[in-house]
PDB file of N, CA, C and O in Angstrom:
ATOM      1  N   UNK A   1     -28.897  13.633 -29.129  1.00  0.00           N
ATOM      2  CA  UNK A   1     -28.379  13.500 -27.777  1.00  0.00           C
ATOM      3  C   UNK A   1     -28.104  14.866 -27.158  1.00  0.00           C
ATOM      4  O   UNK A   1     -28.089  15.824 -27.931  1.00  0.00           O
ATOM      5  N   UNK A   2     -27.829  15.131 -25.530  1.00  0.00           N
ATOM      6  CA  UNK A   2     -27.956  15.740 -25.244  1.00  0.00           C
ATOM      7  C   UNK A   2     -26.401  16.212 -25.435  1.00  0.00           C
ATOM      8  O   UNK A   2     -25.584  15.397 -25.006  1.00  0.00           O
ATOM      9  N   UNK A   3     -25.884  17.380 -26.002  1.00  0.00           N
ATOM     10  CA  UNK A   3     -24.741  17.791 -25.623  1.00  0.00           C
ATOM     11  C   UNK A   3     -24.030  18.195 -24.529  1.00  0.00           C
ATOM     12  O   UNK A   3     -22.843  18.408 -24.778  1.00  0.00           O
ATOM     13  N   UNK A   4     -24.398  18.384 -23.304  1.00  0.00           N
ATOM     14  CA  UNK A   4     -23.748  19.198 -22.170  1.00  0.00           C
ATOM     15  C   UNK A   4     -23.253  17.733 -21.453  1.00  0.00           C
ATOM     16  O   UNK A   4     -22.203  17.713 -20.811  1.00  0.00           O
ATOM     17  N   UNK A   5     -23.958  16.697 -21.585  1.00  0.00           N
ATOM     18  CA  UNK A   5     -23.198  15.293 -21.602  1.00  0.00           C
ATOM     19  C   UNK A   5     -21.709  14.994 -22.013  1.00  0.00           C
ATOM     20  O   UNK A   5     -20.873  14.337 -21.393  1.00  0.00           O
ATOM     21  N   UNK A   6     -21.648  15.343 -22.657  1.00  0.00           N
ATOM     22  CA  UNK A   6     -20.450  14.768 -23.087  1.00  0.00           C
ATOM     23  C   UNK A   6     -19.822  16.652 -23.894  1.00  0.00           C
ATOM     24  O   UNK A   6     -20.250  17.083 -24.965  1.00  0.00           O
ATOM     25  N   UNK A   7     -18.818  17.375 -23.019  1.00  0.00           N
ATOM     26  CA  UNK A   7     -18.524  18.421 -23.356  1.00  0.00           C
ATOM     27  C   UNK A   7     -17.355  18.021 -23.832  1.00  0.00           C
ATOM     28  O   UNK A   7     -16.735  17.110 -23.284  1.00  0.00           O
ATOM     29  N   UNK A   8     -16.701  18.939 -25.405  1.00  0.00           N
ATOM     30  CA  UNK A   8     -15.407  18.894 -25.888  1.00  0.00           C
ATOM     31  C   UNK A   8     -14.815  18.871 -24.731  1.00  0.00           C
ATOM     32  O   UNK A   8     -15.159  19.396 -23.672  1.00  0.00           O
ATOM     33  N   UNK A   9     -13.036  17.629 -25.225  1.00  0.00           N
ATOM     34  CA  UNK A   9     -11.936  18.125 -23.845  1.00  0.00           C
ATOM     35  C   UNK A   9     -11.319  18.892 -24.429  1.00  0.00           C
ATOM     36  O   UNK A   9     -11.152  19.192 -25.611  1.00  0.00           O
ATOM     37  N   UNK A  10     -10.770  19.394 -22.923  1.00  0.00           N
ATOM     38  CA  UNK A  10      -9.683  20.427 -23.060  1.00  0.00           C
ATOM     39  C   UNK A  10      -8.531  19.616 -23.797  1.00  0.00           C
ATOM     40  O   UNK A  10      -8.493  18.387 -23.853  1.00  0.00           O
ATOM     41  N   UNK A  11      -7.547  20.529 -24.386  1.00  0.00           N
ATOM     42  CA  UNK A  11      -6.333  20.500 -24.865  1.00  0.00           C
ATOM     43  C   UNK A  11      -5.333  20.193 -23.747  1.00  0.00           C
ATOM     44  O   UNK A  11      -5.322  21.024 -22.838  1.00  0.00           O
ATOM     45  N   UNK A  12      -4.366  19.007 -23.623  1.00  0.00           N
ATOM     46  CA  UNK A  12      -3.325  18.803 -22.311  1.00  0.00           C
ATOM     47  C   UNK A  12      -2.719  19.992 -21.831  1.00  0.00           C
ATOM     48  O   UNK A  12      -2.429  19.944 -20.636  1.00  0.00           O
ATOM     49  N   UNK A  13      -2.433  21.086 -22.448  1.00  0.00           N
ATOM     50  CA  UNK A  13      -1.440  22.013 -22.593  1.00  0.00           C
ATOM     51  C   UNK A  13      -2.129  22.993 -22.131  1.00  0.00           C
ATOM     52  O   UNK A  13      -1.454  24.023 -22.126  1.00  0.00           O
ATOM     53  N   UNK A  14      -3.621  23.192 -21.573  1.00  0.00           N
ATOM     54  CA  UNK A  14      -4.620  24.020 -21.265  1.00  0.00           C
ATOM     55  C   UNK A  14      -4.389  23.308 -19.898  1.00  0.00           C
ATOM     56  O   UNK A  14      -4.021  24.007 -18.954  1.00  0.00           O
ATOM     57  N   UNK A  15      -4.613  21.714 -19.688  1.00  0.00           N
ATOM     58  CA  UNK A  15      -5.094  21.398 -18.174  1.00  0.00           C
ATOM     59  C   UNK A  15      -3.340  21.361 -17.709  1.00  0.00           C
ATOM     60  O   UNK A  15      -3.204  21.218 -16.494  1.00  0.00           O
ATOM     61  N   UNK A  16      -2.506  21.428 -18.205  1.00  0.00           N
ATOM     62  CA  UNK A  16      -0.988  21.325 -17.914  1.00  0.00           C
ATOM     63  C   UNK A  16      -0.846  22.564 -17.011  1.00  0.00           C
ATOM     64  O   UNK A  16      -0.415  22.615 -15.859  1.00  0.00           O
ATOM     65  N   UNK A  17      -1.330  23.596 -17.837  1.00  0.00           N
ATOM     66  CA  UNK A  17      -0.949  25.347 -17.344  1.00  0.00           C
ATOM     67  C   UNK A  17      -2.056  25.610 -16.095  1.00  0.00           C
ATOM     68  O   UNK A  17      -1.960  26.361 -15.125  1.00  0.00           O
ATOM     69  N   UNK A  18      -3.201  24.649 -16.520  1.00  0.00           N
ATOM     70  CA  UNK A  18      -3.988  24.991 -15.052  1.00  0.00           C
ATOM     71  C   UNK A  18      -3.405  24.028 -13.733  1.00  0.00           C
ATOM     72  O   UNK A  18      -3.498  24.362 -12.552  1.00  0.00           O
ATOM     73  N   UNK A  19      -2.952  23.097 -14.103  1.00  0.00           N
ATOM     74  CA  UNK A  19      -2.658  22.286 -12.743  1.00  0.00           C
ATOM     75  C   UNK A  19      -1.145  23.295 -12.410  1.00  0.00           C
ATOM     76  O   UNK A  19      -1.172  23.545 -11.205  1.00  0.00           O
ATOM     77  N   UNK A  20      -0.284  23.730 -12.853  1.00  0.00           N
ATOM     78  CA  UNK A  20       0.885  24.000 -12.877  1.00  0.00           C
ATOM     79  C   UNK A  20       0.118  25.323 -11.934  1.00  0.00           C
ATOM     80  O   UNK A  20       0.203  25.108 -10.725  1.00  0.00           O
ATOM     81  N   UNK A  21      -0.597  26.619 -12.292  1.00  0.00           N
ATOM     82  CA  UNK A  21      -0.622  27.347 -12.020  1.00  0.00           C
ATOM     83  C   UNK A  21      -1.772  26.880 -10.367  1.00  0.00           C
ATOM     84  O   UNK A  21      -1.741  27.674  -9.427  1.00  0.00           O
ATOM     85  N   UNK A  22      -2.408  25.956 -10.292  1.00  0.00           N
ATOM     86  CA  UNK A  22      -2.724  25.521  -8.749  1.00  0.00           C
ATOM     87  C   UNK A  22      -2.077  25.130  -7.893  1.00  0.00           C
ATOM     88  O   UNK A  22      -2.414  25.215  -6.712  1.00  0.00           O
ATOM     89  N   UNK A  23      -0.743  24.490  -8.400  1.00  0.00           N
ATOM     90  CA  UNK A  23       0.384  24.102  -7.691  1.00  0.00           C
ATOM     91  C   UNK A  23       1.707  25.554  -6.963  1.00  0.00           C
ATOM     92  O   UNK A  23       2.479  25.547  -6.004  1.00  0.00           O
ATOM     93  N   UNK A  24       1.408  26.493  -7.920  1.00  0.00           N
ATOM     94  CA  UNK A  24       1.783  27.585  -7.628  1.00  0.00           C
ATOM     95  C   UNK A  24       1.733  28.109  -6.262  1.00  0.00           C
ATOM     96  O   UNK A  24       2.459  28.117  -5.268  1.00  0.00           O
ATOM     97  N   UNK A  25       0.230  28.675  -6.722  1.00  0.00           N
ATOM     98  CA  UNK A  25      -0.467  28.779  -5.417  1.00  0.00           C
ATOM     99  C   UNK A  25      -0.661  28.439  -4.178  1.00  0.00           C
ATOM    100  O   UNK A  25      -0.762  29.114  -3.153  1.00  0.00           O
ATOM    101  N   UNK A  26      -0.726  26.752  -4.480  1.00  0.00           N
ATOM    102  CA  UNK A  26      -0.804  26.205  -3.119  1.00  0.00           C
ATOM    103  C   UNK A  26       0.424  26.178  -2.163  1.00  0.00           C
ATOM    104  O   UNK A  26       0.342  25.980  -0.951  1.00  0.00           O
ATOM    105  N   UNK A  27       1.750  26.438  -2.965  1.00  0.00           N
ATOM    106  CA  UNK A  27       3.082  26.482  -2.374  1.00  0.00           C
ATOM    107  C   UNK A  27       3.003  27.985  -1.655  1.00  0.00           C
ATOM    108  O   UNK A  27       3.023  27.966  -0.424  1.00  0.00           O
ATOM    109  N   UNK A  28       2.932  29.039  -2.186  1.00  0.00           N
ATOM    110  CA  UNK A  28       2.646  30.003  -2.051  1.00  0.00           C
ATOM    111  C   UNK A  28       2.142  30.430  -0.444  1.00  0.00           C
ATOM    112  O   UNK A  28       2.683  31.087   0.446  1.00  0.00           O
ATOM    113  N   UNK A  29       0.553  29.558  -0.578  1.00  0.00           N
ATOM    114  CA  UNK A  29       0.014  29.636   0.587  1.00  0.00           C
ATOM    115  C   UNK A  29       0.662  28.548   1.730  1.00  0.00           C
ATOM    116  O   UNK A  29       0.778  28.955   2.885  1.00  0.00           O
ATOM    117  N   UNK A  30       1.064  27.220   1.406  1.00  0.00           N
ATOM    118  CA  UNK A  30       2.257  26.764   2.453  1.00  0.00           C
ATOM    119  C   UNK A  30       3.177  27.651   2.859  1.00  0.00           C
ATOM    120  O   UNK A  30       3.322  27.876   4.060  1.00  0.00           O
ATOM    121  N   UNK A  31       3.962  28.309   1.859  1.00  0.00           N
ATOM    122  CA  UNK A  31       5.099  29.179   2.534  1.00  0.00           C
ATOM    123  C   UNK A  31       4.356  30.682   3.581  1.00  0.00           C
ATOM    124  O   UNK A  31       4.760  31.028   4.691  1.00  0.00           O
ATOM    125  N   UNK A  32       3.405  31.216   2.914  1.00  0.00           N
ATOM    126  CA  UNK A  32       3.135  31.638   3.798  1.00  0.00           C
ATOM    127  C   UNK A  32       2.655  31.310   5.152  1.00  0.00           C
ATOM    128  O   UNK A  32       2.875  32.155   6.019  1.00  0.00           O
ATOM    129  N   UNK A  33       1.921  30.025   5.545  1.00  0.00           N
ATOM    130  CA  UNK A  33       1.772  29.282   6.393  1.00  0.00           C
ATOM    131  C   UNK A  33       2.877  29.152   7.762  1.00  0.00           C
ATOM    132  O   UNK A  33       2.619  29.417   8.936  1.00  0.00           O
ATOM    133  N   UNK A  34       4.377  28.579   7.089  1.00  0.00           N
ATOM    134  CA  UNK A  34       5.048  28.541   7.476  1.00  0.00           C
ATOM    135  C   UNK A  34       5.869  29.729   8.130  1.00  0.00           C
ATOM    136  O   UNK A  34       6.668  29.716   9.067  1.00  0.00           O
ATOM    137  N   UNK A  35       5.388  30.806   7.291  1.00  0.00           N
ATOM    138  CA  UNK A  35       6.270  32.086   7.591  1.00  0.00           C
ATOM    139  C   UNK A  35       5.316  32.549   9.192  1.00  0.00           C
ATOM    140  O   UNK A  35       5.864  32.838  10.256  1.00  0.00           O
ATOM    141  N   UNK A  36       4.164  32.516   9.003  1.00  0.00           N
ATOM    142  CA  UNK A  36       3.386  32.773  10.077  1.00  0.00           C
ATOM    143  C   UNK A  36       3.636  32.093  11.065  1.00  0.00           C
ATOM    144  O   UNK A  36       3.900  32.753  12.071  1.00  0.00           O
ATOM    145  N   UNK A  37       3.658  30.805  11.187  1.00  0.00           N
ATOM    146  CA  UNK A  37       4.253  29.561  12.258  1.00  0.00           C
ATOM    147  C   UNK A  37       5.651  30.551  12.991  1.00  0.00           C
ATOM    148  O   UNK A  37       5.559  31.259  13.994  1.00  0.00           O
ATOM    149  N   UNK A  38       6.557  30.390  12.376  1.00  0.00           N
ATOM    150  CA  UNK A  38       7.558  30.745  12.658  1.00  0.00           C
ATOM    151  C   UNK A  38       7.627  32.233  13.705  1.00  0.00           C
ATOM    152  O   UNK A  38       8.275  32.327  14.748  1.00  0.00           O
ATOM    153  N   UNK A  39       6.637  33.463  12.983  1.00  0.00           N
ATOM    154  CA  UNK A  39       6.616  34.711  13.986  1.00  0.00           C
ATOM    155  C   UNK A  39       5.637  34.793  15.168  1.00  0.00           C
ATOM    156  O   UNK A  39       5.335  35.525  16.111  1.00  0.00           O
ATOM    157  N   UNK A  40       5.360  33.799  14.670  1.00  0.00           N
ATOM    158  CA  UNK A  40       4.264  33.551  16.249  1.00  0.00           C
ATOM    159  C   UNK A  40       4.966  33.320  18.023  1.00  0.00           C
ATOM    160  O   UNK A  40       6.085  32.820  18.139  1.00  0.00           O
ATOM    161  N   UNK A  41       4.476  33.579  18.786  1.00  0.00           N
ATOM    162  CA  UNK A  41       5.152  33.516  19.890  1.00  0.00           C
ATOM    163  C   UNK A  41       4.960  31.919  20.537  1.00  0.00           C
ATOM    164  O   UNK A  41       3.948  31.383  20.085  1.00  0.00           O
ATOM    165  N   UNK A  42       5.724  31.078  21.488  1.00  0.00           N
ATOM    166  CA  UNK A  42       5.751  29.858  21.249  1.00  0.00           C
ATOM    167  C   UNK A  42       4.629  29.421  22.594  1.00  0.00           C
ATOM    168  O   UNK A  42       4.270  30.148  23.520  1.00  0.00           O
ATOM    169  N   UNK A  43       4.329  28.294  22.376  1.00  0.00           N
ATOM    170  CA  UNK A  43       2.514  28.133  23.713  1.00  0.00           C
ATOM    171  C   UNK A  43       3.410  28.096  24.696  1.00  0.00           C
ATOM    172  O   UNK A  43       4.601  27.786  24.710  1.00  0.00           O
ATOM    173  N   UNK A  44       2.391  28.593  25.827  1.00  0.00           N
ATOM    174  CA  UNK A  44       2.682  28.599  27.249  1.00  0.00           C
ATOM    175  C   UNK A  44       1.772  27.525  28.168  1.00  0.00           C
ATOM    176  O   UNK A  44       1.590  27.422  29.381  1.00  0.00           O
ATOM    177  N   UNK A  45       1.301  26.793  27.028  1.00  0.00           N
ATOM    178  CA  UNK A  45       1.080  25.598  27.980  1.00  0.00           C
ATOM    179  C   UNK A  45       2.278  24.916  28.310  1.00  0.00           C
ATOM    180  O   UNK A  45       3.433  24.938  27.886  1.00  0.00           O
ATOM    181  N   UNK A  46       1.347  23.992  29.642  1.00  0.00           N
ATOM    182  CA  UNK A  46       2.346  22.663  29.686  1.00  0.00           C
ATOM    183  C   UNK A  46       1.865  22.158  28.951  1.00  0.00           C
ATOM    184  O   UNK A  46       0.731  22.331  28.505  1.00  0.00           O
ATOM    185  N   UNK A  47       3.270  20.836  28.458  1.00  0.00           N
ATOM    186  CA  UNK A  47       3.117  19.705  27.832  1.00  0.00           C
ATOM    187  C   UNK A  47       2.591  18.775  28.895  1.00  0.00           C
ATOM    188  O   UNK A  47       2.500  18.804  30.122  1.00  0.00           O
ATOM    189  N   UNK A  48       2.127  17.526  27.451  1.00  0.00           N
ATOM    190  CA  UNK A  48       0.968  17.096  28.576  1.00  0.00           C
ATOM    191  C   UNK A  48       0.273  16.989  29.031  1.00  0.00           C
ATOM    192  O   UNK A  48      -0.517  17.928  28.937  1.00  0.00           O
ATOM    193  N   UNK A  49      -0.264  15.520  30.183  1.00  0.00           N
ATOM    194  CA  UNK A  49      -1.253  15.795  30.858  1.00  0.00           C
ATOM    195  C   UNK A  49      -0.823  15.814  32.128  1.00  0.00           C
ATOM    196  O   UNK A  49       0.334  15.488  32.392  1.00  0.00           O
ATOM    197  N   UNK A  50      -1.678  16.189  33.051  1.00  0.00           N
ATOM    198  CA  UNK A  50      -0.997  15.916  34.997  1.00  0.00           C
ATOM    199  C   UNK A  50      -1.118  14.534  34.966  1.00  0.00           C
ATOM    200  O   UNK A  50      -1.747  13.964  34.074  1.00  0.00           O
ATOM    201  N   UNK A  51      -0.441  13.829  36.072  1.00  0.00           N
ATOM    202  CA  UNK A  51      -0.129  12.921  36.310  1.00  0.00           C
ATOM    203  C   UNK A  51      -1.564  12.776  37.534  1.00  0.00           C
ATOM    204  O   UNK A  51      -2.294  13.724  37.823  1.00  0.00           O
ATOM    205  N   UNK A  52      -1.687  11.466  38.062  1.00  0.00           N
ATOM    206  CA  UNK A  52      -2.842  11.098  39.124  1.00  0.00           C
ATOM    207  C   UNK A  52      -1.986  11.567  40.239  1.00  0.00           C
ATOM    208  O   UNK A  52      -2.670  11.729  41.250  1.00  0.00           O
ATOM    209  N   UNK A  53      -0.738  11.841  40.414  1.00  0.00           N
ATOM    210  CA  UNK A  53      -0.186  12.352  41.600  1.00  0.00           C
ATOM    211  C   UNK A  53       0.120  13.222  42.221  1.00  0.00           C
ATOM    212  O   UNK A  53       0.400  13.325  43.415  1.00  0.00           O
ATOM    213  N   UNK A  54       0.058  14.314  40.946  1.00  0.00           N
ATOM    214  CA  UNK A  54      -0.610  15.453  41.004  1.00  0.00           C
ATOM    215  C   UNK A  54      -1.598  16.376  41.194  1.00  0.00           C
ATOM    216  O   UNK A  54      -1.529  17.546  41.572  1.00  0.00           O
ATOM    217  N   UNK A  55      -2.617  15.627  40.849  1.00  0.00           N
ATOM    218  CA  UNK A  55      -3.891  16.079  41.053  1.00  0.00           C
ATOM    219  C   UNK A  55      -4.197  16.743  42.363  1.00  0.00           C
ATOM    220  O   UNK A  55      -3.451  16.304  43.239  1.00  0.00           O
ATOM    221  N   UNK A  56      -4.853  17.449  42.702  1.00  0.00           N
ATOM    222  CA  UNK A  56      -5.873  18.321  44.036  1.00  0.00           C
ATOM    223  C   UNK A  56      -6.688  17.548  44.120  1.00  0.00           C
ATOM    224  O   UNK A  56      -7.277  17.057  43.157  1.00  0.00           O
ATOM    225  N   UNK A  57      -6.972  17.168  45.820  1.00  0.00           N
ATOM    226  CA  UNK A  57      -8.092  16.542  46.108  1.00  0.00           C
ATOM    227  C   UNK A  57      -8.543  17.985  46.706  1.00  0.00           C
ATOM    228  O   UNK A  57      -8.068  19.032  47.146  1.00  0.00           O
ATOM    229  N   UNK A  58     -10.349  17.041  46.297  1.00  0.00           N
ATOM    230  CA  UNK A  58     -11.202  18.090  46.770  1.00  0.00           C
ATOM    231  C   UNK A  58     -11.781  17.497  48.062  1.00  0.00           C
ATOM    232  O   UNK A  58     -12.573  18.150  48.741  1.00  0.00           O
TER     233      UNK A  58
END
């Protein structure tokens, strides 16, 4: 049979330290996320849409 089929598993304690150490990361990049949100300057749109009573006729 072909071996690359069916490859030895990993050890729990191998996929434990890898999920642990992706979870790391991904917090990591949330917090930085958040840190960026925060120093950003806030939109100068309006909220919203115009109303039909508003509108410009042409």
């Amino acid at each position: 049979m072909n071996d690359k089929a069916n490859p030895p598993k990993k050890s729990d304690g191998e996929r434990k330290d890898r999920l642990a150490e992706a979870l790391r990361a991904n917090l990591q990049k949330r917090k930085a996320q958040a840190r960026s949100r925060r120093a950003g300057d806030p939109d100068q749109r309006p909220e919203g849409l115009p109303s039909a009573g508003k509108m410009r006729k042409k």
